[in-house]
N, C-alpha and C positions, 0 to 999 in steps of 0.2 A: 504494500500500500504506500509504504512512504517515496518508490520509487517514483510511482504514478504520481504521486501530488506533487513533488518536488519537479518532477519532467513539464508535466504540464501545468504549473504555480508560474515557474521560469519562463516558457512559450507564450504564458498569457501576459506576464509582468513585461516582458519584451515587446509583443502585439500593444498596448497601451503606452509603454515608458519611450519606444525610439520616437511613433510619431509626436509625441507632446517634445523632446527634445529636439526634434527636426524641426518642427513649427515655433516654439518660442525662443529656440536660439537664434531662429532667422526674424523677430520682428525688429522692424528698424527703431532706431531709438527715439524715435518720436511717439512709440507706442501706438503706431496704426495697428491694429487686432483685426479681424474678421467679425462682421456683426453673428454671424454663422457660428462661429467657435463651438460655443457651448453645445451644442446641436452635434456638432461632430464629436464631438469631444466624448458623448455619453454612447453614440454609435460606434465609435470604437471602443469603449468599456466594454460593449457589449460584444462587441467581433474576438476581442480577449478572453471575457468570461465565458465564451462559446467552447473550451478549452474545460471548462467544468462538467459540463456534461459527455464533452469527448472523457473526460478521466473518471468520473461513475460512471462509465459506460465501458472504458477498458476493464478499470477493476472489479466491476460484476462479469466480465466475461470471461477476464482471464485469470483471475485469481479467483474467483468464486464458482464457477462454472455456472455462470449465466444468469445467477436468482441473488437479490441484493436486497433485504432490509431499509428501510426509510432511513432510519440513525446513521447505519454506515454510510450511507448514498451521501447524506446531508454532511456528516462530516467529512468525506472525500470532498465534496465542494468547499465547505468550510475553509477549508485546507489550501483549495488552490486558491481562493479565491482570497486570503490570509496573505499567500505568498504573491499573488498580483497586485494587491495591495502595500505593497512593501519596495513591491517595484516601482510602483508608482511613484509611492512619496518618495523616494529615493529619487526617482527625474525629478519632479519637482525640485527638489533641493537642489540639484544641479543647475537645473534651468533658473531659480534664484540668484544663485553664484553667480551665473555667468550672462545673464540678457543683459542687453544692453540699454534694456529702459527700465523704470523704475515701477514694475507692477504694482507695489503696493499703494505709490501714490496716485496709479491711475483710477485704480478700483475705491480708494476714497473720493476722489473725482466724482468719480462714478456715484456714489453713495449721496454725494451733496447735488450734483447732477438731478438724478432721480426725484431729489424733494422738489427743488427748484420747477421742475416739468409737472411735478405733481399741485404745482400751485401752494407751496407752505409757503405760509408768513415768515415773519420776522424770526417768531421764535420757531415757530418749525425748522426754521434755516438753520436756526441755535443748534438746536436738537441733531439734526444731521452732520453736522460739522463736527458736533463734540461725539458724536457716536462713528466720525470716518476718521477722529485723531483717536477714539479709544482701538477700532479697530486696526490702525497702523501700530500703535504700543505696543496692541498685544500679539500682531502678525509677528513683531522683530522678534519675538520670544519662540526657538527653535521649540519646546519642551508643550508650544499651542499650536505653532504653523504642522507639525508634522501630522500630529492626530486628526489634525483639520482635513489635512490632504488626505490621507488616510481614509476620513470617513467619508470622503467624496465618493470613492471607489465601491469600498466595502459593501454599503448596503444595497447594490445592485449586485453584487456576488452575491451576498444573502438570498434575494430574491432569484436569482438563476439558481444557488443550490437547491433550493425550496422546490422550483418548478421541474429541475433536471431530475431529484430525487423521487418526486412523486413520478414523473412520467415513468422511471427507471426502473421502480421498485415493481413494474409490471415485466416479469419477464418473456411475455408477450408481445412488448411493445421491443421493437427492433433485436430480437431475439439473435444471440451470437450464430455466427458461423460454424456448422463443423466443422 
């Protein structure tokens, strides 16, 4: 089991971490982004976590001879999707390190942006402002940004183990090969 989750943990952490480091090491430093981003961003989590149920699906076929329990399913994915998550925050961090524009002050931008469009007053502007300088304090804090990145990922693993393991745990449904 541990070979399976570790094989494809790393296939999927790889499928998610090159293009996020391909794309944000190339933004220019004026911080043009793609309004698109986010969109892609969670289609490729998903083209990664697609790597979870290839791996409860090897492991019920090859080490179990084809019939897999919910628990076991669910933590094989758990597992990879644990180590894709890991990959992740790990680009992240790199791509931190190394862009050449200043993310975090775009995305408070962004924050005080958002109220402005939404029509806040004065003090709503207050409001915004002091919640995209609390959000920048607390970004610089590696021991907050990492979990953050982290749980970006994670709870779409959770839910592909969830649905991988139920469909799996039918060993009817794509029943191994002799």
């Amino acid at each position: 089991m541990k070979n399976i989750v570790l094989r494809n943990g790393i296939i999927a952490g790889l499928i998610v971490g090159i293009p996020m480091l391909a794309y944000f090491l190339s933004v220019p430093a004026d911080g043009t982004l793609s309004p698109h981003m986010m969109v892609l961003t969670y289609i490729v989590m998903l083209v990664a976590l697609s790597m979870v149920f290839v791996g409860i699906k090897q492991y019920r076929d090859q080490a179990l001879g084809g019939v897999i329990k919910f628990g076991p399913a669910l933590l094989v994915g758990l597992g990879i999707s644990t180590i894709a998550g890991v990959f992740y925050a790990v680009a992240w961090e790199i791509c931190t390190a190394f862009m050449r524009f200043d993310f975090v002050a775009f995305y408070a931008n962004e924050m005080v942006e958002q109220a402005r469009a939404a029509g806040a007053d004065e003090k709503g502007m207050a409001a915004a402002a002091e919640n995209a300088a609390n959000f920048t304090h607390m970004y610089a804090n590696p021991l907050f940004r990492i979990p953050m990145t982290f749980l970006e990922i994670f709870p779409v693993g959770i839910l592909v183990s969830l649905i991988s393991a139920a469909l799996l745990k039918n060993s009817r449904f794509l029943p191994a090969r002799a």
